[in-house]
DRENVEX-464427 format. One record per residue (C-alpha): x, y, z; residue in one letter; residue number from 1. Coordinates in steps of 0.25 Angstrom, whole numbers, plus 2048, in hexadecimal, padded with zeros to 3 digits. Layout:
BEGIN
<r x="X" y="Y" z="Z" resn="a" resi="NUM"/>
...
//
This chain:
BEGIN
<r x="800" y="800" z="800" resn="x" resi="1"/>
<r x="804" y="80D" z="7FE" resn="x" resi="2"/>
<r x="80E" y="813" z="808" resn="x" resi="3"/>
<r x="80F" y="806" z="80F" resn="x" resi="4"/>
<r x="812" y="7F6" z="80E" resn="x" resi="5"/>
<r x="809" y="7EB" z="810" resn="x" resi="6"/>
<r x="80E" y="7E0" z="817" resn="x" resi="7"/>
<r x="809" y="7D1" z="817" resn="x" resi="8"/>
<r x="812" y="7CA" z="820" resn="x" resi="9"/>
<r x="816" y="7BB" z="81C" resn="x" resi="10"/>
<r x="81E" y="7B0" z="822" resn="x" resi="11"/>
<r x="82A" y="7B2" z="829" resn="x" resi="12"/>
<r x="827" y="7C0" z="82C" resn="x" resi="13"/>
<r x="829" y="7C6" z="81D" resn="x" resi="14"/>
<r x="822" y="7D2" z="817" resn="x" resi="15"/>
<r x="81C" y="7D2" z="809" resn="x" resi="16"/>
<r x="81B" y="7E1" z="807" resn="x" resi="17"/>
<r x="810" y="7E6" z="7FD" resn="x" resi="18"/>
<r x="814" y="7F5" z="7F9" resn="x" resi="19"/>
<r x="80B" y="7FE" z="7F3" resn="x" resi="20"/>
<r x="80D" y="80B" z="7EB" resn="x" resi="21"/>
<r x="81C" y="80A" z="7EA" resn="x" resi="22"/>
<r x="81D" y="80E" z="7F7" resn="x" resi="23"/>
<r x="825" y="802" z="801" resn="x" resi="24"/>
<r x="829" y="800" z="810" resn="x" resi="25"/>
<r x="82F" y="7F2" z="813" resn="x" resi="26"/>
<r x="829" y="7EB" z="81E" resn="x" resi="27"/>
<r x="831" y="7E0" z="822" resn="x" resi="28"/>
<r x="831" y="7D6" z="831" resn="x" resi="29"/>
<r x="83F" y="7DC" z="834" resn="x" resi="30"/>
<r x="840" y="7EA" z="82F" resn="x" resi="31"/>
<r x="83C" y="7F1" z="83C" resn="x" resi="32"/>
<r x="843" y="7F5" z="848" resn="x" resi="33"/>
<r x="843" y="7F2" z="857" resn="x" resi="34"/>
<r x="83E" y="800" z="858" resn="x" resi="35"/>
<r x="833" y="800" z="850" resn="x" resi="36"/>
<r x="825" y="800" z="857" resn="x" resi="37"/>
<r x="81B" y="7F5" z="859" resn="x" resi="38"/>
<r x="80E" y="7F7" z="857" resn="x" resi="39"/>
<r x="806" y="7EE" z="85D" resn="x" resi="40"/>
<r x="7F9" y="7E6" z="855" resn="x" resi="41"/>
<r x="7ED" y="7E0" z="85A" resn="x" resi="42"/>
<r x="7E0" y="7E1" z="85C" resn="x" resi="43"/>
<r x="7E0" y="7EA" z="86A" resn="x" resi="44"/>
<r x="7ED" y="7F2" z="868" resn="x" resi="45"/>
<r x="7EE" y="7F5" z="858" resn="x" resi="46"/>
<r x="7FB" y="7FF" z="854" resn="x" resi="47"/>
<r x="800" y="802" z="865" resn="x" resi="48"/>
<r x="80E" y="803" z="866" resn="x" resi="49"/>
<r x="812" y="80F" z="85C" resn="x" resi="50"/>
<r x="818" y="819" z="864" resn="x" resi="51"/>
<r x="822" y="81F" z="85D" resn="x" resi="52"/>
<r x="81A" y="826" z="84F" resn="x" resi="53"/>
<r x="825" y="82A" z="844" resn="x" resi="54"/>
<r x="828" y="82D" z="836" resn="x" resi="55"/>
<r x="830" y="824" z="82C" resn="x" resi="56"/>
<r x="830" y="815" z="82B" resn="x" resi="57"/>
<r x="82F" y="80D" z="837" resn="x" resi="58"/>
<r x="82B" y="800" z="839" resn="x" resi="59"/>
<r x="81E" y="7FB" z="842" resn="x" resi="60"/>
<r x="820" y="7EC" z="84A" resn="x" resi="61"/>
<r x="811" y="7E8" z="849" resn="x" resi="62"/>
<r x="80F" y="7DE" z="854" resn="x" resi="63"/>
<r x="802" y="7D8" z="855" resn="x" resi="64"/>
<r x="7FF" y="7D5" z="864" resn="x" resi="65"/>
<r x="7F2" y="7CF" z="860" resn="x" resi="66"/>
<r x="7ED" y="7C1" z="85D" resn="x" resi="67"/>
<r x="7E8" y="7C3" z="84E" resn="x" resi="68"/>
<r x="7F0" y="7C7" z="843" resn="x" resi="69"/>
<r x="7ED" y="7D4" z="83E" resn="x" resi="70"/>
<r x="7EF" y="7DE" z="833" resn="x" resi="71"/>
<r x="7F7" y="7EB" z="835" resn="x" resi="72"/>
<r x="7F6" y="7FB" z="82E" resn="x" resi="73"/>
<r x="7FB" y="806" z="831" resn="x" resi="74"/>
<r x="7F1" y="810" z="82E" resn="x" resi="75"/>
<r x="7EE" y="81F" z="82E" resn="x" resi="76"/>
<r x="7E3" y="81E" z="839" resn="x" resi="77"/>
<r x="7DB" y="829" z="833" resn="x" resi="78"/>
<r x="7DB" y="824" z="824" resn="x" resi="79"/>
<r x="7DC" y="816" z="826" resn="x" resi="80"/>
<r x="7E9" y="816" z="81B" resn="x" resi="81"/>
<r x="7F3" y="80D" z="81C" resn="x" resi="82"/>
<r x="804" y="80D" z="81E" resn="x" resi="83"/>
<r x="806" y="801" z="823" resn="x" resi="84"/>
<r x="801" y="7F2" z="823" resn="x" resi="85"/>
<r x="805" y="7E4" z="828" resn="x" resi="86"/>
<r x="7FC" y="7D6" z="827" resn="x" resi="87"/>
<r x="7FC" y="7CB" z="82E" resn="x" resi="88"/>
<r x="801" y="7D0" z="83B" resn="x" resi="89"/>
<r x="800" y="7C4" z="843" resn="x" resi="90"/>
<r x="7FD" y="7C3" z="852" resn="x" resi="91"/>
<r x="809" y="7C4" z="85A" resn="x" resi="92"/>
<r x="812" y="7C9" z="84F" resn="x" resi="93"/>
<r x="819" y="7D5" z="84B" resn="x" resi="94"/>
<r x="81C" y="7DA" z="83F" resn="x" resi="95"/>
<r x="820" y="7E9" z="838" resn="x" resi="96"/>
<r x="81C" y="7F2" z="830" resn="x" resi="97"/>
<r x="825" y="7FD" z="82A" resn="x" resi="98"/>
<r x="820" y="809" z="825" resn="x" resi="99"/>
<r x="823" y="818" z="821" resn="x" resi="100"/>
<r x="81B" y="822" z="82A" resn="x" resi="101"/>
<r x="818" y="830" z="827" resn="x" resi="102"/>
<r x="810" y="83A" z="82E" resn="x" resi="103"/>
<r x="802" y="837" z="833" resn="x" resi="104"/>
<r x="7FA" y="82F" z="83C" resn="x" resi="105"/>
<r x="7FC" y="820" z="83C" resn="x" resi="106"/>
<r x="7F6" y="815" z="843" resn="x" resi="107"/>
<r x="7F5" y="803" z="844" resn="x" resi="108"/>
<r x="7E9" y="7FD" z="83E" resn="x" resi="109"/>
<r x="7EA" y="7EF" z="843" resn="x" resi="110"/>
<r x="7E1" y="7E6" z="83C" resn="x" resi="111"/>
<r x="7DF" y="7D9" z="843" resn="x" resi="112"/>
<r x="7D8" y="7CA" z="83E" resn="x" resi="113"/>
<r x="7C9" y="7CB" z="842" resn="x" resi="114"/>
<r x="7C9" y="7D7" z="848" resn="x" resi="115"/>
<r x="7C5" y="7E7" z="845" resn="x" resi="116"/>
<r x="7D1" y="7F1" z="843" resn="x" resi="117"/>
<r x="7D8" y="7F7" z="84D" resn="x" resi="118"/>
<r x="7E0" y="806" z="84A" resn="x" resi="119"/>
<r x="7E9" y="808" z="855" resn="x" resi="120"/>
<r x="7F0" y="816" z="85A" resn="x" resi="121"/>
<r x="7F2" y="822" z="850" resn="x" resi="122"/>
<r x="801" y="826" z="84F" resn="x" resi="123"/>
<r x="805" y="833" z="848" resn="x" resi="124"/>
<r x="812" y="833" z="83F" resn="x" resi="125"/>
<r x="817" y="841" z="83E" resn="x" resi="126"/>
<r x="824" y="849" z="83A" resn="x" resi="127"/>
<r x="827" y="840" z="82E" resn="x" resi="128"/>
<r x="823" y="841" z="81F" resn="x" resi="129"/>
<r x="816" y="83F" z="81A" resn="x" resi="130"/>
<r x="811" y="832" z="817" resn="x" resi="131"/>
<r x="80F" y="829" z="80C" resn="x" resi="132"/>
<r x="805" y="825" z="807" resn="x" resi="133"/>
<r x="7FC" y="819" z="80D" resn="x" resi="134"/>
<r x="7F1" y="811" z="808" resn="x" resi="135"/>
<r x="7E2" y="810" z="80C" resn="x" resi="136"/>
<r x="7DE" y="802" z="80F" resn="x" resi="137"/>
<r x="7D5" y="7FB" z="804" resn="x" resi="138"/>
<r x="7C9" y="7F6" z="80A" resn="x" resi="139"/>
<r x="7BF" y="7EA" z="807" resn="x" resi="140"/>
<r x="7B5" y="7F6" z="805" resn="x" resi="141"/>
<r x="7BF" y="7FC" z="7FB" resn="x" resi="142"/>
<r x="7BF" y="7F0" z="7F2" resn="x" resi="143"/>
<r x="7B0" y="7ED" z="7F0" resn="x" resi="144"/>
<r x="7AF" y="7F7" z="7E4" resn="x" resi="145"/>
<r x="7BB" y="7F3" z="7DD" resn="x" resi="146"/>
<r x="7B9" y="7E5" z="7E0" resn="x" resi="147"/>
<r x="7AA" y="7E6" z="7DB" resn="x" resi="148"/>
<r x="7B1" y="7ED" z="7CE" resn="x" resi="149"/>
<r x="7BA" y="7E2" z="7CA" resn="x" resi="150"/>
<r x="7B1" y="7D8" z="7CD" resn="x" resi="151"/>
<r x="7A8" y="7DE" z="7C2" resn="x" resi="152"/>
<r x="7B3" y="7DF" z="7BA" resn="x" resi="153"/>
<r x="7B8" y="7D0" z="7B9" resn="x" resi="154"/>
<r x="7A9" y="7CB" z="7B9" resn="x" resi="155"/>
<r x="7A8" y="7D4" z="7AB" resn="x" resi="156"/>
<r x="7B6" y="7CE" z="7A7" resn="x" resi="157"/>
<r x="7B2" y="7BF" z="7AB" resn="x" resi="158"/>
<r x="7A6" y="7C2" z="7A0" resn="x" resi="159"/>
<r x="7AE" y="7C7" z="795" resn="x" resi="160"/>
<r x="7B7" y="7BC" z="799" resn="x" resi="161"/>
<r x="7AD" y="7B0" z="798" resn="x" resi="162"/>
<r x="7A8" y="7B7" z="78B" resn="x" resi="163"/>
<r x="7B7" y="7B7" z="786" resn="x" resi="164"/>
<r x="7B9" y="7A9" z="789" resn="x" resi="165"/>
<r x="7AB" y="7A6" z="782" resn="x" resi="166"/>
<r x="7B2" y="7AB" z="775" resn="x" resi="167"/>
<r x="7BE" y="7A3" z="776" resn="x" resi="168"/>
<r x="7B8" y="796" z="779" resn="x" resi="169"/>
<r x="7AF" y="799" z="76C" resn="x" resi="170"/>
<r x="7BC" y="79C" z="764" resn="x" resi="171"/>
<r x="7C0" y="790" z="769" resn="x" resi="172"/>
<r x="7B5" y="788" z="764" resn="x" resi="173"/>
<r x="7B4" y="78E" z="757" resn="x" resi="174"/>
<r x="7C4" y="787" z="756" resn="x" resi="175"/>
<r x="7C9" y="796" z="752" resn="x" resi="176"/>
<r x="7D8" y="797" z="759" resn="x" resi="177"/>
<r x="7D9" y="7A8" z="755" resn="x" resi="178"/>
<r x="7CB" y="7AA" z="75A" resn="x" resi="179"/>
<r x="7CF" y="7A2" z="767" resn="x" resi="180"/>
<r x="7DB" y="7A8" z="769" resn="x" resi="181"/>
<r x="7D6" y="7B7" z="767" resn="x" resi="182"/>
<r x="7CB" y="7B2" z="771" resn="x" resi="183"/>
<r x="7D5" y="7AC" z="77C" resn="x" resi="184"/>
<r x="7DB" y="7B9" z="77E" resn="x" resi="185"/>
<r x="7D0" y="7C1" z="77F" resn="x" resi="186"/>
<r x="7CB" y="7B7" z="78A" resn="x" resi="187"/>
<r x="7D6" y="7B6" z="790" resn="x" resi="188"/>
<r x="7D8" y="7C6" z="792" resn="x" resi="189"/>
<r x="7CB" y="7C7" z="79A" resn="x" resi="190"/>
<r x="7CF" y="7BC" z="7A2" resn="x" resi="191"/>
<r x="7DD" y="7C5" z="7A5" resn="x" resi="192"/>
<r x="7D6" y="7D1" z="7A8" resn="x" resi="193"/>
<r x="7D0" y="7CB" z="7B6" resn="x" resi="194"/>
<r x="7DC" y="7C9" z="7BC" resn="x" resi="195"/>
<r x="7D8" y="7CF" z="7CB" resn="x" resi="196"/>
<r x="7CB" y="7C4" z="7C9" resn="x" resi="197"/>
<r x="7D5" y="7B8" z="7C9" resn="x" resi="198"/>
<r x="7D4" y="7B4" z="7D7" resn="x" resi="199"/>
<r x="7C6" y="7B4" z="7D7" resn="x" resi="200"/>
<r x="7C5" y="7AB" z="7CA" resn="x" resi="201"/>
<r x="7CA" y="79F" z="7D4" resn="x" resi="202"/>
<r x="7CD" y="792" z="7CC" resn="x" resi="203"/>
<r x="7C6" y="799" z="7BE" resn="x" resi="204"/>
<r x="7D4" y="7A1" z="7BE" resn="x" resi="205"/>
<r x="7DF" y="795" z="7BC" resn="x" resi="206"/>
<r x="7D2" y="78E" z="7B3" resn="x" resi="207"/>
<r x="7D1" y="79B" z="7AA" resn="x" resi="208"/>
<r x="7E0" y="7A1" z="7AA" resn="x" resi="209"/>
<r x="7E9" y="795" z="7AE" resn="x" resi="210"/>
<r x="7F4" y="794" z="7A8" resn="x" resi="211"/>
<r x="7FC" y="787" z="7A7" resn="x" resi="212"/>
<r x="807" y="788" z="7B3" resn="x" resi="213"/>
<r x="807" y="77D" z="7BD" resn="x" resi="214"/>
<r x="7FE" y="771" z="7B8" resn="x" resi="215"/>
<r x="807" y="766" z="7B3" resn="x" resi="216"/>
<r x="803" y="765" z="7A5" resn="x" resi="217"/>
<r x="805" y="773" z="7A2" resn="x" resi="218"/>
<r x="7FB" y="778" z="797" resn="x" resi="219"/>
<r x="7F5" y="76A" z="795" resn="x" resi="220"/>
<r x="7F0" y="767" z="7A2" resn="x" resi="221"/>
<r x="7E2" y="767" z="7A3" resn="x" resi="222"/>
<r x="7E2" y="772" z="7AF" resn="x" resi="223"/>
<r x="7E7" y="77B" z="7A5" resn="x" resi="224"/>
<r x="7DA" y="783" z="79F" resn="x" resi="225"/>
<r x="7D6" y="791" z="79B" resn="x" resi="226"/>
<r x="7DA" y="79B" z="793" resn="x" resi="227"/>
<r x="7EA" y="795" z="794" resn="x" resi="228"/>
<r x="7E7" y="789" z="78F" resn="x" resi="229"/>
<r x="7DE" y="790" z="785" resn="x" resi="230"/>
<r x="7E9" y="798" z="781" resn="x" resi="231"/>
<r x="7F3" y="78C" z="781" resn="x" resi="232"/>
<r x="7EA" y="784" z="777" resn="x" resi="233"/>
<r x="7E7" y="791" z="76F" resn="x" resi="234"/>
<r x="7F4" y="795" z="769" resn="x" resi="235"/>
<r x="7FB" y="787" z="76A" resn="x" resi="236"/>
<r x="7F3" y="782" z="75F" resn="x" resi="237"/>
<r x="7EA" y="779" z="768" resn="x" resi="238"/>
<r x="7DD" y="772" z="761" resn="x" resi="239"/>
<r x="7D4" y="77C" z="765" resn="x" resi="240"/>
<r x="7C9" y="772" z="765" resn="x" resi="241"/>
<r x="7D1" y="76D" z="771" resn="x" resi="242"/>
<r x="7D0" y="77A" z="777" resn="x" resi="243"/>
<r x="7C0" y="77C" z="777" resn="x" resi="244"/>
<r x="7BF" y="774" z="786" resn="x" resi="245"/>
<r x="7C9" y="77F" z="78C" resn="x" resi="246"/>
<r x="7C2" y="78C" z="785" resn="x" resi="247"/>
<r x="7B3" y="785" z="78B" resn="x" resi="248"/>
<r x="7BC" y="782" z="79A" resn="x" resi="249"/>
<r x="7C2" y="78F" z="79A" resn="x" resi="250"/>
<r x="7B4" y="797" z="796" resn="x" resi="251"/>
<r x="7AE" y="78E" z="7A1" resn="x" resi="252"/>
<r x="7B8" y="792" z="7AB" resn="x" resi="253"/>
<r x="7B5" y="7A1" z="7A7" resn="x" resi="254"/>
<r x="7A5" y="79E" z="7A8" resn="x" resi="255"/>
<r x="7A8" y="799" z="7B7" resn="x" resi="256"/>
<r x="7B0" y="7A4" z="7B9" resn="x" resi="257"/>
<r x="7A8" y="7AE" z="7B7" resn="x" resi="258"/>
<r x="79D" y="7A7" z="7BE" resn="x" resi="259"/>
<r x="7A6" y="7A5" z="7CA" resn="x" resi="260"/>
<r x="7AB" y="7B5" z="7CB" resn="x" resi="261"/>
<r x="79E" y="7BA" z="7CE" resn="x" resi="262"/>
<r x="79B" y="7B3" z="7DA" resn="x" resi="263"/>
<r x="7AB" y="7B5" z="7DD" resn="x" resi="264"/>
<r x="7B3" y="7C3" z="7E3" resn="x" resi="265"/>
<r x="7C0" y="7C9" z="7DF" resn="x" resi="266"/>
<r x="7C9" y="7CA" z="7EC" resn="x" resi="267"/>
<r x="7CA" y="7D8" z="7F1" resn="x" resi="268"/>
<r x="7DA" y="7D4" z="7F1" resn="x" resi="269"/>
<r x="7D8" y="7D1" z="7E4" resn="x" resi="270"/>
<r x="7D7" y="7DF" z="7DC" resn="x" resi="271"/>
<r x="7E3" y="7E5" z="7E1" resn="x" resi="272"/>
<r x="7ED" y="7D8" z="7E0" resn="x" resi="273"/>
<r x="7E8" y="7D5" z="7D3" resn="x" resi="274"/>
<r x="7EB" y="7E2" z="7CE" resn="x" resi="275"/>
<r x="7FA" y="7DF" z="7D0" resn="x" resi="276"/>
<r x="7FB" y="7CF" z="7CD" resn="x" resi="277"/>
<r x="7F3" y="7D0" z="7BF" resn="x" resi="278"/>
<r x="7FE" y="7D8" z="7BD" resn="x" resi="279"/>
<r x="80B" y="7D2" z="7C3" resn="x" resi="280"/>
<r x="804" y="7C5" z="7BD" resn="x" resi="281"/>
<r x="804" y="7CC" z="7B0" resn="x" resi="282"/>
<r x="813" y="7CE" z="7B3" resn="x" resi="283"/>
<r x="816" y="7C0" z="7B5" resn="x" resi="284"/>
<r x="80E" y="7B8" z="7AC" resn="x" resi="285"/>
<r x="80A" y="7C0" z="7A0" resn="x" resi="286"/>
<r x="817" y="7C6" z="79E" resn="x" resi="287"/>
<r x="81D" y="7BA" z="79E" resn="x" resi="288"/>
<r x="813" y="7B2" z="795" resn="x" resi="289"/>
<r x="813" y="7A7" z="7A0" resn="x" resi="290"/>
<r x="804" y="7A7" z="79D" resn="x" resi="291"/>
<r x="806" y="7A5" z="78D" resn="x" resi="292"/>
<r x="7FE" y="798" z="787" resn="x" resi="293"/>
<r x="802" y="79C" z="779" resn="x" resi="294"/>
<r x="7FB" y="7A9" z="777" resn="x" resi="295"/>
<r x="806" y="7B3" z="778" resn="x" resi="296"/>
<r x="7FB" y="7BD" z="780" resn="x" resi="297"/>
<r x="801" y="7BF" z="78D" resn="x" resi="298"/>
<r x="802" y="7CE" z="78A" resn="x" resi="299"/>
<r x="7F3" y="7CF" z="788" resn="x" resi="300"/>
<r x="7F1" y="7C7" z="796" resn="x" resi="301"/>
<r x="7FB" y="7D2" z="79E" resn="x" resi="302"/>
<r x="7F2" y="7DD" z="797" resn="x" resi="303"/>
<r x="7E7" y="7D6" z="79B" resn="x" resi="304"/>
<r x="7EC" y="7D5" z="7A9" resn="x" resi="305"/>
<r x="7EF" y="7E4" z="7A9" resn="x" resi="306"/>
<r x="7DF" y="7E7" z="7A6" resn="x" resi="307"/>
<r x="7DA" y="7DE" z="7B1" resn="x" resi="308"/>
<r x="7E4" y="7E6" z="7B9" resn="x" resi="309"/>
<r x="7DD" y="7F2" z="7B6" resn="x" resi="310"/>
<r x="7D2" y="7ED" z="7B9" resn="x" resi="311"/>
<r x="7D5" y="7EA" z="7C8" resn="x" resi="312"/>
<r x="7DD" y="7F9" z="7C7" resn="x" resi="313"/>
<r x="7D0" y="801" z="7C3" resn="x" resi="314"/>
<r x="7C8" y="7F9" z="7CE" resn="x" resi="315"/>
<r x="7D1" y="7FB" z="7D9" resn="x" resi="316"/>
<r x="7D3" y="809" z="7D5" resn="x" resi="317"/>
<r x="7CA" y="811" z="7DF" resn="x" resi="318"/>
<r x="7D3" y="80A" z="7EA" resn="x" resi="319"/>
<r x="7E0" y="80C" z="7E5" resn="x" resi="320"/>
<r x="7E0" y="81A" z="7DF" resn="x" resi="321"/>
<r x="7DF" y="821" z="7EE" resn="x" resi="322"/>
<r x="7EA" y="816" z="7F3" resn="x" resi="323"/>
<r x="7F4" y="812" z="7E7" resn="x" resi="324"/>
<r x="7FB" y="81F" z="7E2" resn="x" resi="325"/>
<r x="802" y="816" z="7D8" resn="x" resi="326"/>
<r x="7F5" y="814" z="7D0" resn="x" resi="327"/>
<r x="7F7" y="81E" z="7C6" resn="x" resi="328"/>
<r x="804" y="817" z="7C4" resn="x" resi="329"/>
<r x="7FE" y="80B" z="7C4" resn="x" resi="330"/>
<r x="7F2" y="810" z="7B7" resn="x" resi="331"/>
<r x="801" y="815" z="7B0" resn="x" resi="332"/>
<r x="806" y="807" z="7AF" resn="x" resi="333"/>
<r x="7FA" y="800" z="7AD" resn="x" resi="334"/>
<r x="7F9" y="808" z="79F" resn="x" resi="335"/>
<r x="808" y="807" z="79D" resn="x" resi="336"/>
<r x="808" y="7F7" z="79E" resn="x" resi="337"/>
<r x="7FA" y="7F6" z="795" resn="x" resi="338"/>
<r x="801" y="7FE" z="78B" resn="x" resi="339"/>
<r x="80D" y="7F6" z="78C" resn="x" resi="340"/>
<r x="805" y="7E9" z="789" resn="x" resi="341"/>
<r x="7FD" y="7EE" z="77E" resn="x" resi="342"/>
<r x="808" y="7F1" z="779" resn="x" resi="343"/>
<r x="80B" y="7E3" z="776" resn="x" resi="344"/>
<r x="7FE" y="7E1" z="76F" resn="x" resi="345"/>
<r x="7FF" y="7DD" z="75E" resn="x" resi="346"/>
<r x="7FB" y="7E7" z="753" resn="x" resi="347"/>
<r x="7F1" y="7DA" z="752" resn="x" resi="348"/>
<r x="7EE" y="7DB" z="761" resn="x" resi="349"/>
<r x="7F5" y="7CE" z="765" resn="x" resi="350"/>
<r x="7FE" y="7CF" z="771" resn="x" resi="351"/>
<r x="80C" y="7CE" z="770" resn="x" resi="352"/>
<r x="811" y="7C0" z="778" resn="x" resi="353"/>
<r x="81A" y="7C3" z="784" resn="x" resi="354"/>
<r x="826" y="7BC" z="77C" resn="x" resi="355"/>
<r x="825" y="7C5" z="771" resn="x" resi="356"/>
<r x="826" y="7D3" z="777" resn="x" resi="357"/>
<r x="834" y="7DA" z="777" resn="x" resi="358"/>
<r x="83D" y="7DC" z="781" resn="x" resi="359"/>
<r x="838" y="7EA" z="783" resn="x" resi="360"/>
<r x="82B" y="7E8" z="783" resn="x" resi="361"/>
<r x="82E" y="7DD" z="78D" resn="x" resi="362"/>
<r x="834" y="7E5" z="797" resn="x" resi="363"/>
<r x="82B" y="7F1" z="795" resn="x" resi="364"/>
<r x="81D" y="7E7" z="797" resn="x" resi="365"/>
<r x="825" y="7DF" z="7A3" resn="x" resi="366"/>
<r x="829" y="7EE" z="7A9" resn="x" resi="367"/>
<r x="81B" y="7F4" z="7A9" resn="x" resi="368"/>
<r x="814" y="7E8" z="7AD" resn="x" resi="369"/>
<r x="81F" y="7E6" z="7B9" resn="x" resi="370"/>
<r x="81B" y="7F6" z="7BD" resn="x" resi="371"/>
<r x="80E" y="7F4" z="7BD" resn="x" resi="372"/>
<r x="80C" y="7E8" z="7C5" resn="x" resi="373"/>
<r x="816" y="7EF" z="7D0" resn="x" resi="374"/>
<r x="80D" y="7FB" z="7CF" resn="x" resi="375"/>
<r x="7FF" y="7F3" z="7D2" resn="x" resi="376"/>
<r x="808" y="7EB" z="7DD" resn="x" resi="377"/>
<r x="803" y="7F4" z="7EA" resn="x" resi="378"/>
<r x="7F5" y="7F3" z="7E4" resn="x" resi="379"/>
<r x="7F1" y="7E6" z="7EB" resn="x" resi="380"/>
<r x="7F6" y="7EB" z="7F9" resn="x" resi="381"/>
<r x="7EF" y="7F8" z="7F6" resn="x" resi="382"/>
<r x="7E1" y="7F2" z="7F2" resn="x" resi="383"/>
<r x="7E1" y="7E6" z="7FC" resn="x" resi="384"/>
<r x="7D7" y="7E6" z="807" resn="x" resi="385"/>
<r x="7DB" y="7EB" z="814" resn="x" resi="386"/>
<r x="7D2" y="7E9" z="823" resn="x" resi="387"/>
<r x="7D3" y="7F8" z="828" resn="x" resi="388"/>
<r x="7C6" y="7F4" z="833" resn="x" resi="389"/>
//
């Protein structure tokens, strides 16, 4: 989050810092001093023990006295924004939290399992700079609107989608391999432009868009199905009579789907780490052609990727414009990395395959898809779902 870390502690004892809006402050088990102050956590005596208030970094030893585990801000009492967060503080255990204080009121807000929030005594910081910016919590109440959105959003796409597939298995039937092709990439781009749907797609996912990877026949096992194995079949010369069962399986597997959906929810966690992994899976697969059958369209797929992450940006938009200020950054490399991939399209609009691009174009589409996806990063801390009650 903005002007401060969020920490998930693990095994061990280690920190996994998530750092939103370029701005970081390492927490770490052994980075504070004997001198630092202990705040004590629990459900009777939240934030007591900070006695000395000052300016500049400084690291807190949260010990939580109590006999639950318990969440941990530090808030500006009278705004409810954040500077400073730890989970998973566990009963009898101490951890810190290092932060960068500037002038104003701070205070605890300690967060226990099963019970209300507590906020314990204001302190006032004064005779140091001004300070940076932090971040208001995003609320279950927050997301209801967005969420509603992109929920309307996917169930509109699952119907182009089952109407897409519809078209393919017919092209299929009529034993035309153009027609099929053409047919297959169309489908298959609404399919990609879901991408913050996947987790709610369950089993349908790997039965739709599995790839291959991991089944011990590779691309003759049985368990491989969907647009893959379509796609394998299609542009390696495969009767195409043979091909009709997995165009009806994957149009049933779509039926299902968008049977299934409606009756079904989008994580509120969801929204905000999809916008980031679409991306960083974009990076990692597309770019690579690791998910090429045959067709040579894994540029199509990333720019596909790139709509469905616009799709979770404009939804989410009303609660990351007053808390991100790196969003306008964000719209700027959005366009730059579309631009960049159309780019790659044909005079005849195919797309270039991933192993026919220069090494110029190459780097420059690695670079600007690699910027972007650091740039949505602190958008899954920022959109998450915090307790503040």
């Amino acid at each position: 989050m903005p002007g401060s870390v969020r920490a998930r502690w693990i095994g061990g004892g280690v920190a996994i810092a998530v750092v939103a809006a370029g701005i970081a402050f390492a927490v770490w088990p052994d980075g504070a001093s004997a001198q630092d102050p202990e705040i004590q956590i629990s459900r009777s005596a939240c934030g007591q023990g900070w006695a000395d208030p000052h300016a500049g970094v400084q690291t807190f030893h949260l010990h939580n006295t109590g006999t639950v585990t318990a969440e941990v801000d530090l808030i500006d009492p009278a705004t409810g924004v954040v500077y400073g967060e730890v989970e998973g503080l566990g009963s009898g255990t101490t951890r810190p939290m290092q932060v960068t204080l500037g002038n104003g009121s701070y205070a605890f807000r300690c967060l226990p399992e099963d019970s209300s929030a507590m906020v314990g005594p204001t302190v006032t910081v004064s005779g140091g700079a001004e300070r940076g910016p932090g971040v208001a919590p995003v609320t279950q109440n927050d997301l209801l609107g967005p969420l509603k959105s992109y929920q309307a959003h996917v169930t509109q796409g699952l119907g182009q989608l089952a109407a897409d597939v519809g078209k393919l298995k017919d092209a299929i039937r009529s034993n035309d391999r153009g027609a099929s092709q053409g047919a297959w990439l169309v489908a298959h781009l609404d399919y990609e432009r879901l991408g913050a749907a996947y987790n709610a797609f369950g089993d349908s996912d790997k039965a739709i868009n599995g790839t291959a990877a991991g089944l011990p026949d590779g691309i003759k096992s049985p368990d491989f199905t969907g647009f893959h194995r379509l796609e394998s079949g299609l542009w390696h010369n495969e009767d195409l009579a043979a091909l009709g069962p997995v165009a009806d399986q994957l149009d049933s597997d779509v039926q299902k789907l968008r049977k299934s959906f409606a009756d079904s929810q989008v994580d509120p966690n969801d929204l905000g780490l999809r916008a980031h992994e679409i991306v960083e899976n974009t990076l990692q697969f597309e770019l690579t052609a690791r998910t090429d059958y045959g067709s040579g369209t894994n540029l199509a797929t990333a720019r596909a990727n790139l709509d469905g992450t616009q799709s979770v940006l404009d939804v989410l938009r009303p609660v990351l414009a007053p808390r991100y200020p790196a969003l306008s950054k964000v719209d700027s490399w959005m366009q730059r990395t579309k631009t960049t991939l159309d780019s790659t399209k044909k005079p005849d609009n195919s797309w270039t395959p991933v192993s026919q691009l220069s090494a110029p174009q190459r780097q420059k589409l690695n670079g600007d898809v690699s910027e972007l996806t650091e740039l949505l990063a602190p958008i899954a801390a920022i959109a998450e779902p915090r307790r503040t009650s």
